[in-house]
LUMDO-480974 format. One line per field, with one value per atom (N, C-alpha, C): x, y, z; atom name; residue number from 1; residue in three letters. Coordinates in nm, 3 decimals. Atoms other than C-alpha are relative to their C-alpha. Example, Ala and Ser with C-alpha at 12.3 -4.5 7.8 and 13.67 -1.06 7.14 Angstrom:
<tigus>
x	0.089|1.230|0.090|-0.082|1.367|-0.077
y	-0.119|-0.450|0.120|-0.119|-0.106|0.109
z	0.000|0.780|0.000|-0.006|0.714|0.073
rotor	N|CA|C|N|CA|C
vexke	1|1|1|2|2|2
nuti	Ala|Ala|Ala|Ser|Ser|Ser
</tigus>
This chain:
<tigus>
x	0.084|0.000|0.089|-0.058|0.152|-0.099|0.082|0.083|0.005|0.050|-0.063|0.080|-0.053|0.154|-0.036|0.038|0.118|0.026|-0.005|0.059|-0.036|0.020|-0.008|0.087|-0.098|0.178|0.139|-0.105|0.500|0.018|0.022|0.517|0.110|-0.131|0.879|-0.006|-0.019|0.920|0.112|-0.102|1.164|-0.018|0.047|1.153|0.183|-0.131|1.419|-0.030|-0.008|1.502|0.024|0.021|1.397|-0.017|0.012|1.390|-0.150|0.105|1.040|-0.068|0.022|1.068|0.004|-0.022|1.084|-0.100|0.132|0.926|-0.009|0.062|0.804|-0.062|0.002|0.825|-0.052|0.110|0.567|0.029|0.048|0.622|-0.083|0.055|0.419|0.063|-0.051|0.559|0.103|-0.092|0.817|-0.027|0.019|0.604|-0.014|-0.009|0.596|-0.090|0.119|0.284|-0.053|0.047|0.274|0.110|-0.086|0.458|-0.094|0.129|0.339|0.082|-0.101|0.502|0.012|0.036|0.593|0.031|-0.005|0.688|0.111|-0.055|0.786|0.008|-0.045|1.005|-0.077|0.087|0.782|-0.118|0.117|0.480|-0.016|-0.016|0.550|-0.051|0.009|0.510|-0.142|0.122|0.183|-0.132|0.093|0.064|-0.024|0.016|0.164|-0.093|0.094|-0.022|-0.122|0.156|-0.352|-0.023|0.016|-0.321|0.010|-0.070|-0.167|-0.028|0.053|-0.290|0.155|-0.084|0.048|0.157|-0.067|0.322|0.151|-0.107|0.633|0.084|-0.159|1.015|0.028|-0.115|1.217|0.132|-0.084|1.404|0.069|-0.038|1.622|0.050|-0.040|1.781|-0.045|0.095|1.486|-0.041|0.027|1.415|0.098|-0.097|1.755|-0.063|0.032|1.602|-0.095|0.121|1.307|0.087|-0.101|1.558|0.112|-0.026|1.766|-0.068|0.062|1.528|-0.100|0.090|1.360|0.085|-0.081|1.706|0.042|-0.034|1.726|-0.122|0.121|1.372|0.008|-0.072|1.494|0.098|-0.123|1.799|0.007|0.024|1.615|0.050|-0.135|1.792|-0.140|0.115|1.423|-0.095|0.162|1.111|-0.052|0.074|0.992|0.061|-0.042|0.984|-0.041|-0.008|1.052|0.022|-0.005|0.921|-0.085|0.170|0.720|-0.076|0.071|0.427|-0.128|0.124|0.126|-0.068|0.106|-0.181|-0.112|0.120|-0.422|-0.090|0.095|-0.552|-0.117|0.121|-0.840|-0.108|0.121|-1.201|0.066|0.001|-1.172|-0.028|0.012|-1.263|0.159|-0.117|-0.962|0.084|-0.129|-0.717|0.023|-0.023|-0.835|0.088|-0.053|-0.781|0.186|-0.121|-0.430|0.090|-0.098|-0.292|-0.033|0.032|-0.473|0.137|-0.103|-0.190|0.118|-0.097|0.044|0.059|-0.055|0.027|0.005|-0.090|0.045|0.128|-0.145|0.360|0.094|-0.109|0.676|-0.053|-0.058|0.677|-0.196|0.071|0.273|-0.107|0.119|-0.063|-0.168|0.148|-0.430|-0.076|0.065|-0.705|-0.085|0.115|-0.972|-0.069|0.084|-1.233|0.098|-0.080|-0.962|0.035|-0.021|-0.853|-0.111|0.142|-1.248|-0.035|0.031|-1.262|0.102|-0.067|-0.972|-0.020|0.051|-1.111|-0.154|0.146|-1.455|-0.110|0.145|-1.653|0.023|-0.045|-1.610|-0.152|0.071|-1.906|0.037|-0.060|-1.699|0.108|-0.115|-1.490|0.031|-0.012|-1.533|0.080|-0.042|-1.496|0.152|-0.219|-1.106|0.032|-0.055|-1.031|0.012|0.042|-1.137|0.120|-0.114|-0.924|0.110|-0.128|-0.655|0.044|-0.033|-0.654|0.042|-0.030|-0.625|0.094|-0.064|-0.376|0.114|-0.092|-0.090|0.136|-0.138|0.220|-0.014|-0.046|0.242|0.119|-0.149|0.539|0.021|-0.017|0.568|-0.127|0.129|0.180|0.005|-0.013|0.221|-0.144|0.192|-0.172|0.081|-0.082|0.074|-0.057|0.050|0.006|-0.150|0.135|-0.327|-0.045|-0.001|-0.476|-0.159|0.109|-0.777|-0.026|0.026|-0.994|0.067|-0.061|-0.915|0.170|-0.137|-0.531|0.055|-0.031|-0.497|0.005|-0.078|-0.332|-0.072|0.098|-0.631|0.067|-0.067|-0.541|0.115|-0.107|-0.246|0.050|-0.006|-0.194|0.136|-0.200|0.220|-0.042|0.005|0.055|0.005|-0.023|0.019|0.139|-0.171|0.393|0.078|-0.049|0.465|0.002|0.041|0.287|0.059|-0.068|0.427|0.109|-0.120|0.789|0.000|-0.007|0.711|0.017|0.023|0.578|0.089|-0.097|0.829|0.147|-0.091|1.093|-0.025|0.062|0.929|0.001|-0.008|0.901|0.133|-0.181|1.285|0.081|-0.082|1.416|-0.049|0.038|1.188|0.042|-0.043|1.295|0.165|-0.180|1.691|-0.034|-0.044|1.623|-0.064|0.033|1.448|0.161|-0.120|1.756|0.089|-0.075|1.964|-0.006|0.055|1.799|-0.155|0.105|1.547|-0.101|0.041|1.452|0.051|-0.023|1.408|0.072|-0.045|1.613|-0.063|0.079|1.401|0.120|-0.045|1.474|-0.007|0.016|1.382|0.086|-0.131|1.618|-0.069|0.105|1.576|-0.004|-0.017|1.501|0.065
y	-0.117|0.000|0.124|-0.122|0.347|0.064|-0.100|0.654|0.105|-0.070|0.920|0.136|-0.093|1.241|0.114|-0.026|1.466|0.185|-0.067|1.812|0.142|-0.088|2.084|0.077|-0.082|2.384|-0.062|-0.027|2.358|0.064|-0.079|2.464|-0.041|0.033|2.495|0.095|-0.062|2.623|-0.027|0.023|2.700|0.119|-0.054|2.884|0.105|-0.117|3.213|0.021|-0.082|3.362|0.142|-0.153|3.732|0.067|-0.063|3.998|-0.023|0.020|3.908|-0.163|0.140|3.567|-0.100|0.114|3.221|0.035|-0.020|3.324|-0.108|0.139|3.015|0.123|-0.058|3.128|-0.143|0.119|2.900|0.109|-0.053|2.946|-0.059|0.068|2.838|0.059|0.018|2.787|0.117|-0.147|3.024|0.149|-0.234|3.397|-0.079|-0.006|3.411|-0.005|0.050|3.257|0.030|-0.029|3.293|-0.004|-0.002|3.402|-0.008|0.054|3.231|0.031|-0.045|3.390|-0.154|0.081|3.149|-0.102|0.180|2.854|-0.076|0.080|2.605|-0.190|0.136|2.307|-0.083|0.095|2.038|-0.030|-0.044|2.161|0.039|-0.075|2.369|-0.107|0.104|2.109|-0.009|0.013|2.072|0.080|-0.118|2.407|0.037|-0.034|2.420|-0.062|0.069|2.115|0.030|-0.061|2.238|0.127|-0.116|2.566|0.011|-0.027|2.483|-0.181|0.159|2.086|-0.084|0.082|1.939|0.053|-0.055|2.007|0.058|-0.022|2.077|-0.043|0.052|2.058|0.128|-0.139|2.246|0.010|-0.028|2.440|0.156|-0.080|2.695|0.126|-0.030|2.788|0.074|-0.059|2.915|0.163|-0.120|3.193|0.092|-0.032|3.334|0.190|-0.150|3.731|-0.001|-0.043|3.685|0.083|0.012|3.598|0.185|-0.141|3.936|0.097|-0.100|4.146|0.014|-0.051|4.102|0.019|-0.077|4.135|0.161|-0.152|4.449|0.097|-0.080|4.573|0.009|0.008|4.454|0.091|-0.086|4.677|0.151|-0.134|4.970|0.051|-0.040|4.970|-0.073|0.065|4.828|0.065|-0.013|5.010|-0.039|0.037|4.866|-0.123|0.131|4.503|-0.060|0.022|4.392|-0.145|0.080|4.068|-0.126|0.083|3.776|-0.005|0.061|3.744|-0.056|0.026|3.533|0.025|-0.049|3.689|-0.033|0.060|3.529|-0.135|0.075|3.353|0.075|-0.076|3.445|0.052|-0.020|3.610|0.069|-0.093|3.907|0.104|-0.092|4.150|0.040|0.027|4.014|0.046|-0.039|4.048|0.161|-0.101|4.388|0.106|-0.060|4.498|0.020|-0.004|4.334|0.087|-0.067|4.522|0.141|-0.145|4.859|0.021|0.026|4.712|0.070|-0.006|4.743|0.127|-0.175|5.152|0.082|-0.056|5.220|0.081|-0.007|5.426|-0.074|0.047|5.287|0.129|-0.040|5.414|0.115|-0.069|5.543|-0.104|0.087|5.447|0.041|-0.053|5.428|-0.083|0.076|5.345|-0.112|0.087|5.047|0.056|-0.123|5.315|0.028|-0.046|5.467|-0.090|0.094|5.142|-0.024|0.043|5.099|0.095|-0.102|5.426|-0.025|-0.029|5.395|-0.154|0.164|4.995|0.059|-0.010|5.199|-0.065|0.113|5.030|0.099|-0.072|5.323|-0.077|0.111|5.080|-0.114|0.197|4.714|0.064|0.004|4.871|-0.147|0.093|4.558|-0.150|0.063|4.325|0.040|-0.081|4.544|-0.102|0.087|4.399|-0.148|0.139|4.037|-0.012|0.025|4.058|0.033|-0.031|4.211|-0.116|0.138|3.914|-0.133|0.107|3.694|0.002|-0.045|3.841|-0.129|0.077|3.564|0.043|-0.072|3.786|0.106|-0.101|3.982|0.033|-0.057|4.221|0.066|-0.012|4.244|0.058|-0.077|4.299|0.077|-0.054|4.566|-0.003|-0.006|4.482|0.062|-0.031|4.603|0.159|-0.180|5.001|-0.037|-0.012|4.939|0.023|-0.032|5.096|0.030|-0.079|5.170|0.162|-0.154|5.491|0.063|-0.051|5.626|0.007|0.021|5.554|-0.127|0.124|5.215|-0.096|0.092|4.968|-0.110|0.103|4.697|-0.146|0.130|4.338|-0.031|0.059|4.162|-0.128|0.120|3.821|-0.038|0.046|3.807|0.085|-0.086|3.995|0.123|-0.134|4.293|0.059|0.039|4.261|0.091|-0.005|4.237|0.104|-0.134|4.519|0.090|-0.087|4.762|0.040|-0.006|4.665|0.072|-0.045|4.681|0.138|-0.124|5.039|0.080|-0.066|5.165|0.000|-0.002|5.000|0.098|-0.084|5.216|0.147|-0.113|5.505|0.071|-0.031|5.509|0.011|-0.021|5.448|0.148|-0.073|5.727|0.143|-0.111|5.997|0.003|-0.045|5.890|0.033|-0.019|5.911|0.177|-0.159|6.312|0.023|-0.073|6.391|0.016|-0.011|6.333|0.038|-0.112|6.518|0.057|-0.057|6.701|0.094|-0.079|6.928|-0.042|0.073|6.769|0.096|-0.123|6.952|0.088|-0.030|7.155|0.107|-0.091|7.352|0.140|-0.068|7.644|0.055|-0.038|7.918|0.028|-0.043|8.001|0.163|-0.130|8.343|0.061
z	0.000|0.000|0.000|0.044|-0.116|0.102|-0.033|0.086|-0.090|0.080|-0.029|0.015|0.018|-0.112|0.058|-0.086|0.121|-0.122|0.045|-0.121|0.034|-0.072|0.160|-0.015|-0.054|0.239|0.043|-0.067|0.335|0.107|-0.128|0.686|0.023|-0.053|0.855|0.118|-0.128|1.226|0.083|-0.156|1.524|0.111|-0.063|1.787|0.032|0.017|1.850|0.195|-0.087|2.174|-0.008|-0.029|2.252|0.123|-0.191|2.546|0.034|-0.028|2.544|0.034|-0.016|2.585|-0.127|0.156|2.318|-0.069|0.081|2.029|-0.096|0.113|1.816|-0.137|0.097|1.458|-0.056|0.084|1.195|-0.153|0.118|0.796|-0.078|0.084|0.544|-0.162|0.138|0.168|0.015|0.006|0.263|0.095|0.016|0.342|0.210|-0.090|0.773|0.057|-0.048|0.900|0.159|-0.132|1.258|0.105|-0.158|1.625|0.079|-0.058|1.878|0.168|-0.148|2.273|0.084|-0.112|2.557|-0.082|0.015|2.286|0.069|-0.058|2.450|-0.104|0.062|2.255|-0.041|-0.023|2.383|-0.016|0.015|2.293|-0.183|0.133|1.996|-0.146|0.085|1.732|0.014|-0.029|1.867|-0.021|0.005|1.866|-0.159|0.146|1.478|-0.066|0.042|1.395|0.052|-0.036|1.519|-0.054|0.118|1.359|-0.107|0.148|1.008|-0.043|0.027|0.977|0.031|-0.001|1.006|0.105|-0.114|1.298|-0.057|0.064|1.007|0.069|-0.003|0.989|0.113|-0.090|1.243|-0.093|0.131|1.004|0.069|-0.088|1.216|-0.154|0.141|0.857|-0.062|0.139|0.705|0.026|-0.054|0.948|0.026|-0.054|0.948|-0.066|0.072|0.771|0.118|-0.091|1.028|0.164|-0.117|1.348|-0.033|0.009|1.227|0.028|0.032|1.148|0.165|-0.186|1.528|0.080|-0.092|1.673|-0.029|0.017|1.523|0.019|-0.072|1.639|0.154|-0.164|1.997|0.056|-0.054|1.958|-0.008|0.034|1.858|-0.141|0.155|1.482|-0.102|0.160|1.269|0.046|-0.014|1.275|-0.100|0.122|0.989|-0.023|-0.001|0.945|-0.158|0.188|0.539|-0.021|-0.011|0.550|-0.078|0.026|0.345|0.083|-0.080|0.529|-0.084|0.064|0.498|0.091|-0.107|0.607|-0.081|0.037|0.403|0.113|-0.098|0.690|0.066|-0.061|0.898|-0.090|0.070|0.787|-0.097|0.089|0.487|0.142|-0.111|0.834|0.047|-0.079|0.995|-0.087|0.030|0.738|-0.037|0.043|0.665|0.119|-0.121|1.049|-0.022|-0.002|1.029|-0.147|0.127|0.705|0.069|-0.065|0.890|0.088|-0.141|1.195|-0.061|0.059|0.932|-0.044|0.042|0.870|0.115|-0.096|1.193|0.052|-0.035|1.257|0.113|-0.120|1.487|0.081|-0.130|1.823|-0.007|0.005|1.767|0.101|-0.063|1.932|-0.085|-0.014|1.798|0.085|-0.076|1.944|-0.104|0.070|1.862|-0.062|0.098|1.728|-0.115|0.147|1.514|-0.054|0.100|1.356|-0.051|0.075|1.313|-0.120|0.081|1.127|-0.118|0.061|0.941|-0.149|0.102|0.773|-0.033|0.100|0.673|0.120|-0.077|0.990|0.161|-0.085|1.243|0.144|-0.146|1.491|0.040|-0.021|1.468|0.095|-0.106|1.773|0.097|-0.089|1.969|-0.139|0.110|1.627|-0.003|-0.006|1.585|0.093|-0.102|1.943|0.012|0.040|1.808|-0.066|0.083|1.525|0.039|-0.026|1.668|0.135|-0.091|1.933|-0.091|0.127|1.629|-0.078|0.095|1.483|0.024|-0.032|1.397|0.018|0.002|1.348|0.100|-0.031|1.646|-0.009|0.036|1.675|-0.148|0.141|1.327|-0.087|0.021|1.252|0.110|-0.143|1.563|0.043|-0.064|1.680|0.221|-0.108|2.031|0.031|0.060|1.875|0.016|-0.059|1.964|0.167|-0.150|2.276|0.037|0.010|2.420|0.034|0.030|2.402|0.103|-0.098|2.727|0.015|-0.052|2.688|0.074|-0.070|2.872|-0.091|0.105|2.713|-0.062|0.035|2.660|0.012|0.009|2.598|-0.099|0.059|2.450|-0.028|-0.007|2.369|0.022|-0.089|2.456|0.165|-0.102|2.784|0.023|-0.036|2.935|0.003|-0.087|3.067|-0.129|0.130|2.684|-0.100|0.069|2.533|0.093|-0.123|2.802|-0.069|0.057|2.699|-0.121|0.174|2.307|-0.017|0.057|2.329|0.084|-0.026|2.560|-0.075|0.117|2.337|-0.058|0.112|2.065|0.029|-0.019|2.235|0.041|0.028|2.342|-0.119|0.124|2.038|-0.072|0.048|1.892|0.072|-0.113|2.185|-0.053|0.042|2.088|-0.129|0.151|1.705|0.035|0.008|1.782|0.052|-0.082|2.054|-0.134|0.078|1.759|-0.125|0.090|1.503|0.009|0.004|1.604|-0.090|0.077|1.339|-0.143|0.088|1.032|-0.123|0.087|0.755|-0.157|0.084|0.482|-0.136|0.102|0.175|-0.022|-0.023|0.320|0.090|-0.067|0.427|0.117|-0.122|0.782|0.014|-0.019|0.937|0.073
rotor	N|CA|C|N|CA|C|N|CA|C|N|CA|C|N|CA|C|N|CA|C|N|CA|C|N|CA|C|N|CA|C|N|CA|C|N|CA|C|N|CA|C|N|CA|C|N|CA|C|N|CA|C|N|CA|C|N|CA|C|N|CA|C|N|CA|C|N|CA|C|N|CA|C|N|CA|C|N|CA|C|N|CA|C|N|CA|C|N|CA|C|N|CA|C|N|CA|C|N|CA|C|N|CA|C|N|CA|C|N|CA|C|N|CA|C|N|CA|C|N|CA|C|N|CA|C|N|CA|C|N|CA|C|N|CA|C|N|CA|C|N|CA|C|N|CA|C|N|CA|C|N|CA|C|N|CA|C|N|CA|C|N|CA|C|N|CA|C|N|CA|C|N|CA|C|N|CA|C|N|CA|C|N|CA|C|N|CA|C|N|CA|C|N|CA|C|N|CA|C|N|CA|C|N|CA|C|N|CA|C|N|CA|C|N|CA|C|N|CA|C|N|CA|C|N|CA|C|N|CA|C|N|CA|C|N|CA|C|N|CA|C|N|CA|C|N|CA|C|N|CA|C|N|CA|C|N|CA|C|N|CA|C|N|CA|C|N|CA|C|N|CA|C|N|CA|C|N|CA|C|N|CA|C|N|CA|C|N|CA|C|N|CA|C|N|CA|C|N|CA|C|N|CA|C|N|CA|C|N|CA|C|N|CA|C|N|CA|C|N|CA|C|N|CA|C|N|CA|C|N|CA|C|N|CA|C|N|CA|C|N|CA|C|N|CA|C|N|CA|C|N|CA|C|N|CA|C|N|CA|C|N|CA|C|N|CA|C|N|CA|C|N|CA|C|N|CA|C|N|CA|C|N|CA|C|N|CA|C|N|CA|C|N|CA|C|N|CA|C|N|CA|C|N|CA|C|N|CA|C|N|CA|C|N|CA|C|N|CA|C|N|CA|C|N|CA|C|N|CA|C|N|CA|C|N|CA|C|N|CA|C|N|CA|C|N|CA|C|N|CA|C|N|CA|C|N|CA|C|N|CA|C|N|CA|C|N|CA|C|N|CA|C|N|CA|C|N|CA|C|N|CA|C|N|CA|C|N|CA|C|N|CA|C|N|CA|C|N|CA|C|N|CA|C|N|CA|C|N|CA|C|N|CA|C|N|CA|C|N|CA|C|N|CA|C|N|CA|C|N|CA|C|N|CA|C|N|CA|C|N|CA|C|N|CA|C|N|CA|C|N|CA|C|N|CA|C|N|CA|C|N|CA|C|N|CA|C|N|CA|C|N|CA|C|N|CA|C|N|CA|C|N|CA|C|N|CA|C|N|CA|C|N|CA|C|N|CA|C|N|CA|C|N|CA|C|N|CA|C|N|CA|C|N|CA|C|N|CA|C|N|CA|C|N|CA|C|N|CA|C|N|CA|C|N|CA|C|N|CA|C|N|CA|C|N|CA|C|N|CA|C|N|CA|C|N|CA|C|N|CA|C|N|CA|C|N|CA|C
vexke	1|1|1|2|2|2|3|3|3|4|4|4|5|5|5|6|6|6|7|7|7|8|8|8|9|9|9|10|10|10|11|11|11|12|12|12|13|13|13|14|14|14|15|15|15|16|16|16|17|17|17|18|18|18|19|19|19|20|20|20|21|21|21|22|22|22|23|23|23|24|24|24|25|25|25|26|26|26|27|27|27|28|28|28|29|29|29|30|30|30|31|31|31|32|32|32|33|33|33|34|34|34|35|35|35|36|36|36|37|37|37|38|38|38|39|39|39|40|40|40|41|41|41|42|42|42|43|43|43|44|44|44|45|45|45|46|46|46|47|47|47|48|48|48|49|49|49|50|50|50|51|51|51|52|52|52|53|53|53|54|54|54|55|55|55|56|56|56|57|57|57|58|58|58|59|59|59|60|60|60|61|61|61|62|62|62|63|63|63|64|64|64|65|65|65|66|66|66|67|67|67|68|68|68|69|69|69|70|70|70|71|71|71|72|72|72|73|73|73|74|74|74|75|75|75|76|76|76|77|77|77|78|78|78|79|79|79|80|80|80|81|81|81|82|82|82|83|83|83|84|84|84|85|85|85|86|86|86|87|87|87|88|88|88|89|89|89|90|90|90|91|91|91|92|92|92|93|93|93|94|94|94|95|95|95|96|96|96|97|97|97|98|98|98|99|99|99|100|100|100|101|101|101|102|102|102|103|103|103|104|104|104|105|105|105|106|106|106|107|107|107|108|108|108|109|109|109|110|110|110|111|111|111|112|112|112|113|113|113|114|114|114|115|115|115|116|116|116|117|117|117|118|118|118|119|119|119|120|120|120|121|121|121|122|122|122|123|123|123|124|124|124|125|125|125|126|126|126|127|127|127|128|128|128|129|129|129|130|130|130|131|131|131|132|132|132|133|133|133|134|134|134|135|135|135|136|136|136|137|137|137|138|138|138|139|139|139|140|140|140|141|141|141|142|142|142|143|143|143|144|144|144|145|145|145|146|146|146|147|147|147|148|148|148|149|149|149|150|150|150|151|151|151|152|152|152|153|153|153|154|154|154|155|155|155|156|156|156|157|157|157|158|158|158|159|159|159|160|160|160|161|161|161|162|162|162|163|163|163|164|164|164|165|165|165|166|166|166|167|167|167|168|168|168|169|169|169|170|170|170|171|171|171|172|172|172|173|173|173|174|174|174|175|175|175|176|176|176|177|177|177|178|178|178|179|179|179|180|180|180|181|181|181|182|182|182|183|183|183|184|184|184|185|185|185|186|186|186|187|187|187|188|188|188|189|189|189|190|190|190|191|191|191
nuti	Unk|Unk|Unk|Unk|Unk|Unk|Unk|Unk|Unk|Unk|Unk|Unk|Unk|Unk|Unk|Unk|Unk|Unk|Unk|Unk|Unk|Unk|Unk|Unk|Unk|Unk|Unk|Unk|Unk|Unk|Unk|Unk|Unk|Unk|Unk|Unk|Unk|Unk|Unk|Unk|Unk|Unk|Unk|Unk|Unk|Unk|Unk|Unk|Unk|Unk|Unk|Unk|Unk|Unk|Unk|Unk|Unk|Unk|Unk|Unk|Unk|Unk|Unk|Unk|Unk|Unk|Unk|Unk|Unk|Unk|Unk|Unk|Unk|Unk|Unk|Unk|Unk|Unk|Unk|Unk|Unk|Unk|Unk|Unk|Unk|Unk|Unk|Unk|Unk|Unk|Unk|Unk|Unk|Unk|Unk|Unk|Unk|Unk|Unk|Unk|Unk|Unk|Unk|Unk|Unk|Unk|Unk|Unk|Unk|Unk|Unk|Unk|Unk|Unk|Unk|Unk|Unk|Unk|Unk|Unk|Unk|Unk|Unk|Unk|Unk|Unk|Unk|Unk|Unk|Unk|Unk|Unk|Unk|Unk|Unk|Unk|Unk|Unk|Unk|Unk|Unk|Unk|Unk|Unk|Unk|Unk|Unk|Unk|Unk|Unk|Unk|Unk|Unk|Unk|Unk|Unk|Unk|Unk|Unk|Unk|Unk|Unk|Unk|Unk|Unk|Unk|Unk|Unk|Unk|Unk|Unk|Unk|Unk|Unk|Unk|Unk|Unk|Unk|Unk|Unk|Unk|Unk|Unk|Unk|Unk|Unk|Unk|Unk|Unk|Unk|Unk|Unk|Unk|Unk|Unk|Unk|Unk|Unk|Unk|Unk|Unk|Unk|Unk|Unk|Unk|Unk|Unk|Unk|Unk|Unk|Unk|Unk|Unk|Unk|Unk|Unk|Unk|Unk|Unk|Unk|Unk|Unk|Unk|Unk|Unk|Unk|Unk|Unk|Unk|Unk|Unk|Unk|Unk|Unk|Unk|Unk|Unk|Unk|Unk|Unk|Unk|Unk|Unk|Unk|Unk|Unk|Unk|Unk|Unk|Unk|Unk|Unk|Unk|Unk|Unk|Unk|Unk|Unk|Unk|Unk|Unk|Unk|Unk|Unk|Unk|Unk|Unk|Unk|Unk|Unk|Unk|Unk|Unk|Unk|Unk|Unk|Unk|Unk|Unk|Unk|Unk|Unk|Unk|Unk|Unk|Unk|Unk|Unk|Unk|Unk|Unk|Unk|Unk|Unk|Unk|Unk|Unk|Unk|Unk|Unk|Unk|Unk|Unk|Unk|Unk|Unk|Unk|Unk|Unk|Unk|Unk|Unk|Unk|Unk|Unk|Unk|Unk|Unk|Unk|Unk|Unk|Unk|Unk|Unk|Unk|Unk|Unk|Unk|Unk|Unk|Unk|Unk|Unk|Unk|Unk|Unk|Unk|Unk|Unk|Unk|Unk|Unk|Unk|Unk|Unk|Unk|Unk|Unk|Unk|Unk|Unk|Unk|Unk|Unk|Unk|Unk|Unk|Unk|Unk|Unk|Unk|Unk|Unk|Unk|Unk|Unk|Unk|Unk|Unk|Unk|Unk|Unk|Unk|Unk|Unk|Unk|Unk|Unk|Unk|Unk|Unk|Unk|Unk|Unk|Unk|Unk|Unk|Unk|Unk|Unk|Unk|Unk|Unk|Unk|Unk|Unk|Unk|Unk|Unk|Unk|Unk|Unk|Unk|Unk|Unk|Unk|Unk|Unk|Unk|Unk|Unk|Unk|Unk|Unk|Unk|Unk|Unk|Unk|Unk|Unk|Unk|Unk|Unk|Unk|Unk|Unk|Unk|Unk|Unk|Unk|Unk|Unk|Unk|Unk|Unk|Unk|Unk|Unk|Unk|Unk|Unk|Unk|Unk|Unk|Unk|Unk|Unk|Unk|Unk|Unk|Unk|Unk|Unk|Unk|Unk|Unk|Unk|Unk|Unk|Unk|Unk|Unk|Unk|Unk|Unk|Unk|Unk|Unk|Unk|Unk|Unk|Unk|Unk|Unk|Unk|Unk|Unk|Unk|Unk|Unk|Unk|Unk|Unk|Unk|Unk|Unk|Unk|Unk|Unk|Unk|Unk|Unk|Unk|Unk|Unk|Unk|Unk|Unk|Unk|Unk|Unk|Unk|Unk|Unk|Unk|Unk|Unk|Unk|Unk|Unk|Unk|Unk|Unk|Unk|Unk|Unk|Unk|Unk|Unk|Unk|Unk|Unk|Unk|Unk|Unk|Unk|Unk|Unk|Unk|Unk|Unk|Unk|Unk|Unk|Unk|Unk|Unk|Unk|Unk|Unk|Unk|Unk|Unk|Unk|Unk|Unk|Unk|Unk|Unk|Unk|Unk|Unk|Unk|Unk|Unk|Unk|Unk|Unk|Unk|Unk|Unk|Unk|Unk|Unk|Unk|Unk|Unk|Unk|Unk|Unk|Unk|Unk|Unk
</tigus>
């Protein structure tokens, strides 16, 4: 008896260490499928196969542009993360939220309402907070830059703990990059 060729995605995962703790990195056919906080080795495998049908290769190799490109958001040297991703997962709602995540500025905050306004659905404020709980790429999709109305930080799925860090990261780096040029230079003479 022949088995049957297994013609799915390609899914390859490992998991990185960050100041935020093990981040379990998941690709599919290559583009950057999902970070998942807190992975843990023993588990991990587990968590892929239930999300993506099949638990993949641990492929440390594959993520070596991802693994950079988050030590250099860690070190304050990436606000902008230049990365395959796949975000064709989730509803047509969802992925619209997460590409909204995506214009966000570094080192900024909106709120739930304003991401609702800004996807055309200025009443799905509670829906935003859905999707942005869903989101598979945090960090990278920053669903983090989300806050609520009042200013309080709302939920986070790497934690409260987690979001805290992120946006103070963000906001340090953004305080040293002004100190060091504060006044952006124009073509205009001065007076």
């Amino acid at each position: 008896m022949n088995a049957v060729p297994d013609h799915g995605p390609a899914i390859s995962r490992t998991i990185v260490p960050t100041p935020v703790g093990p981040l379990g990195l998941v690709a599919r056919n290559g583009n950057l499928a999902g970070i998942i906080f807190d992975a843990d080795p023993a588990s991990f495998p587990f968590q892929v196969e239930r999300t993506w049908g099949k638990p993949g290769s641990e492929s440390p190799a594959a993520f070596g542009d991802v693994k950079r490109q988050l030590e250099e958001y860690f070190a304050g040297k990436r606000l902008v993360f230049r990365l395959p991703l796949d975000l064709d997962q989730g509803t047509g709602f969802q992925r619209r939220v997460w590409h909204a995540l995506l214009e966000i500025p570094y080192g900024r905050t909106l709120s739930y309402k304003e991401v609702a306004h800004v996807i055309g659905q200025p009443s799905a404020v509670r829906a935003v907070g859905s999707a942005n709980g869903a989101n598979p790429l945090p960090i990278v999709v920053p669903c983090h830059r989300v806050v609520s109305s009042d200013g309080t930080m709302g939920g986070y799925g790497g934690g409260l703990k987690v979001k805290k860090q992120l946006l103070e990261l963000e906001t340090r780096t953004r305080a040293a990059a002004f100190r060091t040029n504060p006044r952006p230079k124009t073509d205009r003479p001065s007076r």
